[in-house]
MITIZA-688392 format. One record per residue (C-alpha): x, y, z; residue in one letter. Coordinates in steps of 0.25 Angstrom, whole numbers, plus 2048, in hexadecimal, padded with zeros to 3 digits. Layout:
<sites>
X,Y,Z,a
...
</sites>
This chain:
<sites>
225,546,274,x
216,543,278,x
20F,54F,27C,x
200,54F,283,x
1F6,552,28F,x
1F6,546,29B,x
1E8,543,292,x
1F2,53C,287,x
1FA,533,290,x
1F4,527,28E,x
1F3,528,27F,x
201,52E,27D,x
205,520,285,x
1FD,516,27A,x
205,51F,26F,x
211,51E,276,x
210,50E,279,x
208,50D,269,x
217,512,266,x
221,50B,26E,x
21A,4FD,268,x
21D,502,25A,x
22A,502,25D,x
22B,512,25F,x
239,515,268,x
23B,524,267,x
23A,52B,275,x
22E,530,278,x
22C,53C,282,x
21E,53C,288,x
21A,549,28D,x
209,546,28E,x
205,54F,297,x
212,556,29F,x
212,562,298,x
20A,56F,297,x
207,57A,28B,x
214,580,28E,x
21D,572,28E,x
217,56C,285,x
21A,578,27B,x
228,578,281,x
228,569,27C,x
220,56A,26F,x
22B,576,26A,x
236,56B,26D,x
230,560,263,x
234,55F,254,x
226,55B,24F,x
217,55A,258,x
20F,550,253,x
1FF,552,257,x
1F1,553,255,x
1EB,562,255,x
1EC,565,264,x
1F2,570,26C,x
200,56B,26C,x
201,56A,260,x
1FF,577,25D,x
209,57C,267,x
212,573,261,x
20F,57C,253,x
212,589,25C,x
220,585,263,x
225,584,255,x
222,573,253,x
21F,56C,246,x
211,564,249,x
20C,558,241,x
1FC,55B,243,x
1F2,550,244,x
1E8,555,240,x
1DB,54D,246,x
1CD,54D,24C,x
1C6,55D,24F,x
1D2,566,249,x
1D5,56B,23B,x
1E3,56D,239,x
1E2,579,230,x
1D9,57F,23C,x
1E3,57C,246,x
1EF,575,241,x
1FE,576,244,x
200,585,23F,x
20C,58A,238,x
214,583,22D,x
21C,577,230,x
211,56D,237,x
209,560,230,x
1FB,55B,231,x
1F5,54E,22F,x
1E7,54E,22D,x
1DE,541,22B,x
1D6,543,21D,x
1C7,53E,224,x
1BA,544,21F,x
1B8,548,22D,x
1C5,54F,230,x
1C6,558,238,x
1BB,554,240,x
1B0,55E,244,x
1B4,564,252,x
1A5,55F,258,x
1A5,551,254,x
1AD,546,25B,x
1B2,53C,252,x
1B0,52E,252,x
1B9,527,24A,x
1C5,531,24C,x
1CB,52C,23D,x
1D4,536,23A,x
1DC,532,244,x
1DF,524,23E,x
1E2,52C,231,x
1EF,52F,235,x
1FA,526,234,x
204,527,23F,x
211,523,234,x
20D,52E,22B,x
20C,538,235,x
21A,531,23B,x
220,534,22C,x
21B,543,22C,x
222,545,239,x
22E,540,237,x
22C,548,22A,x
229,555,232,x
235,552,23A,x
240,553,22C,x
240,545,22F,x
239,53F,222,x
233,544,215,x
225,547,216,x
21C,53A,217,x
214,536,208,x
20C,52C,20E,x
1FE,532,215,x
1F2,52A,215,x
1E4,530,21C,x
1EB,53E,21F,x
1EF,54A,21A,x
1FC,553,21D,x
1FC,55F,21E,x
209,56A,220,x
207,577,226,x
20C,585,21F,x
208,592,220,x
203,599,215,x
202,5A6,20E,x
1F9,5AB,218,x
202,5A9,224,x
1F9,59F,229,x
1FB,58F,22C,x
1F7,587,220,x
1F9,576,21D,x
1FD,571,212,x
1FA,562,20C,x
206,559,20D,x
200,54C,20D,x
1F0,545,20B,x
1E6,546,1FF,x
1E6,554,1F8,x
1D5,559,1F7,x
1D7,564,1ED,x
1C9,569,1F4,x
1CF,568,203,x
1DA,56F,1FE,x
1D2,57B,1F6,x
1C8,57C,203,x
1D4,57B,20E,x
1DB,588,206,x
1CE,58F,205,x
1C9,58E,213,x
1DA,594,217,x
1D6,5A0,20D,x
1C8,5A1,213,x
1C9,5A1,221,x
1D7,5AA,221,x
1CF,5B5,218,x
1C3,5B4,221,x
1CC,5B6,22F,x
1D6,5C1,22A,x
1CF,5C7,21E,x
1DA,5C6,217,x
1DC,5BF,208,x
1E1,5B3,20A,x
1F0,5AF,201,x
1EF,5A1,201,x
1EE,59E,1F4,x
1DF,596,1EF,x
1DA,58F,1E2,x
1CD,595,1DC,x
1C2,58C,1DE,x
1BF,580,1E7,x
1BE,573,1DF,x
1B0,571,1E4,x
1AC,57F,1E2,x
19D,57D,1DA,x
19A,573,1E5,x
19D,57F,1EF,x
196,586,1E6,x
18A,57E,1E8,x
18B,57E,1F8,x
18B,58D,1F9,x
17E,58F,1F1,x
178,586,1FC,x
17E,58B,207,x
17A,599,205,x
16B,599,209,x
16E,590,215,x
179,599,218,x
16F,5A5,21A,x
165,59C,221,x
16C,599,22B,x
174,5A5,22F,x
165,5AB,22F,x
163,5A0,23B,x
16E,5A2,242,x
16A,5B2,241,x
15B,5AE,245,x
15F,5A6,251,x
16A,5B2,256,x
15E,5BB,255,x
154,5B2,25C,x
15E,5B3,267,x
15E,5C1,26B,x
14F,5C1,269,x
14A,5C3,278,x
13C,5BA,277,x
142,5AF,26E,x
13E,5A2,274,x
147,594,276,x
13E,58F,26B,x
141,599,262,x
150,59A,263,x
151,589,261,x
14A,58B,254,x
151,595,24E,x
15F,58C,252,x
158,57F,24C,x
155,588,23D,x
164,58D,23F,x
169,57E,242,x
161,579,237,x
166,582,22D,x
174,57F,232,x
173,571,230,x
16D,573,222,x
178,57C,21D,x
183,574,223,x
185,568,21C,x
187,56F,210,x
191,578,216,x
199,56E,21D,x
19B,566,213,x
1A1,570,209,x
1AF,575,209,x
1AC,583,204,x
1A3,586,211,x
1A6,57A,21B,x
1B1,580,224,x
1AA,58E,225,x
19E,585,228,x
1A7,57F,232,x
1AA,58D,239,x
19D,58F,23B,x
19C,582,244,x
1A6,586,24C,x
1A0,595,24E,x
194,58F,253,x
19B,583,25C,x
1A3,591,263,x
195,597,265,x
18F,58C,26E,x
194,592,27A,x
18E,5A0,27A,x
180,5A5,27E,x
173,5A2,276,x
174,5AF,270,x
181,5B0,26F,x
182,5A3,269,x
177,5A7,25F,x
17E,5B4,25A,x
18C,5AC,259,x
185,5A1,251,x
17D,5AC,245,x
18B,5B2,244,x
192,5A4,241,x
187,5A1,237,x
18A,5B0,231,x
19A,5AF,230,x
198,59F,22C,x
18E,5A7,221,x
198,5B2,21C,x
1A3,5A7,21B,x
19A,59F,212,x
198,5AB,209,x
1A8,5AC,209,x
1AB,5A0,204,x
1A0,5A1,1FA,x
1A5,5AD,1F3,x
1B2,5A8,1F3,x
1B0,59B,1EE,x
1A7,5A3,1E3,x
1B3,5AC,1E0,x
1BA,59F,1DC,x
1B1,59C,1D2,x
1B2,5AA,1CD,x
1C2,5AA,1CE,x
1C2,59E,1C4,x
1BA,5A7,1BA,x
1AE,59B,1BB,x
1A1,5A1,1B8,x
199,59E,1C7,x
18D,594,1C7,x
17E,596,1C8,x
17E,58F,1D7,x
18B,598,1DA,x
186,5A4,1D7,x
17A,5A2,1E1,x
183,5A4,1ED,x
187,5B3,1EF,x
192,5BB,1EE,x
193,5C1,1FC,x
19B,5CD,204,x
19D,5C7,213,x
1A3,5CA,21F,x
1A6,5C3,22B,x
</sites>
């Protein structure tokens, strides 16, 4: 069956007619654009397997109780908003860029052509008890969802290259954000130290004074705003010294796995800020550099607690970054 909006007719038709010359016979059922949420529910809960990118049918495909093979492309990150609960499988291309920022608009849409429309075909027919699960993957890696110890959705790797450092950071980012959002320990289990930890070690001692700086901007500016005689003039260039303390900060953050989704966060703090009121906006952007500050002080100390756990005596740059108590 072929689900989609009126929009998707004409590219459901070259797919239809792309497999009909390759010698498809199977009956198709083309349902592009007759139904509404509720039929198309109705319809979904009557399928053995859904096969789609992350969009909103797919996910009420995940909610009436139907096994989803994700493909997992363009602005969406599958362990943000992939099929949820056990049973489902994501394919995700292995690019540099993958997943793309949701700001920019790609130009060469790559992970796309990464995925092999056979492979995908074997993993199906696989999900369907048809066929032993595919050994062949080339530009992709597979994932299986689960739940873990936490009673939460988890993925694990079924297929694609093994980076013991993806792998370290993916577990410590799960224990991170869970523990931040309940207050609660997390149980999923987690190895001691990251495998690039004295490189982390050497990223912290020089994000820590730019750190300050710039929450002290973003402070100064929500200050300036609520100052009755502050000037255009005046408010533009306490926003050029924040900008530019930004921009000298984030390279180093973005690029390190120990501080580049909290880094991440933050972005997408501010991007929900650009609607408000000057003031408003002001006040909304110091308290994203504040909480985007304390969570950089949380991962510190607990990276530095796995130096300690490991009995390792902690280096002279590592000791410059301090031990902190911090709330949200």
């Amino acid at each position: 069956m072929l689900t989609g909006t009126a929009n998707d007719a004409a590219d459901v038709a070259a797919a239809v007619t792309a497999y009909q010359a390759a010698g498809g016979t199977s009956e198709l059922c083309n349902m592009v654009g007759q139904t509404d949420v509720h039929q198309l529910a109705a319809l979904l809960k009557e399928c053995r397997l859904v096969l789609a990118s992350d969009t909103g049918p797919m996910h009420l495909a995940v909610g009436v109780g139907t096994p989803v093979i994700n493909l997992s492309v363009g602005h969406v990150d599958f362990r943000e908003t992939g099929p949820y609960g056990p049973g489902h499988w994501v394919v995700q291309p292995v690019l540099d860029c993958a997943p793309c920022d949701v700001a920019e608009t790609c130009a060469h849409h790559r992970c796309k052509d990464l995925i092999v429309p056979e492979q995908v075909a074997e993993l199906a027919r696989h999900a369907l008890g048809l066929a032993p699960f595919p050994e062949c993957w080339t530009g992709v890696r597979v994932y299986q969802s689960a739940i873990d110890t936490d009673g939460l959705v988890c993925y694990q790797q079924r297929a694609g290259h093994h980076d013991a450092m993806t792998e370290w950071y993916d577990t410590f980012w799960r224990r991170f954000w869970y523990e931040q959002f309940t207050g609660r320990t997390s149980r999923v289990p987690h190895e001691l130290a990251p495998p690039d930890l004295a490189e982390q070690q050497e990223h912290s001692c020089q994000l820590v004074p730019e750190l300050d700086g710039v929450v002290q901007h973003a402070e100064h500016l929500a200050s300036l705003c609520h100052h009755p005689t502050v000037t255009a003039s005046e408010l533009k260039a306490a926003q050029d010294e924040l900008i530019a303390a930004r921009h000298t900060i984030m390279p180093t953050a973005m690029a390190s796995p120990a501080f580049g989704p909290i880094t991440t966060a933050l972005l997408r703090d501010l991007y929900d800020g650009r609607v408000l009121d000057t003031k408003t906006r002001a006040n909304h952007q110091a308290q994203a550099y504040r909480t985007w500050k304390t969570r950089m002080y949380h991962v510190m100390e607990q990276l530095q607690q796995t130096q300690g756990t490991r009995g390792m005596r902690r280096s002279p740059v590592w000791s410059r970054v301090p031990m902190v108590e911090v709330s949200e």
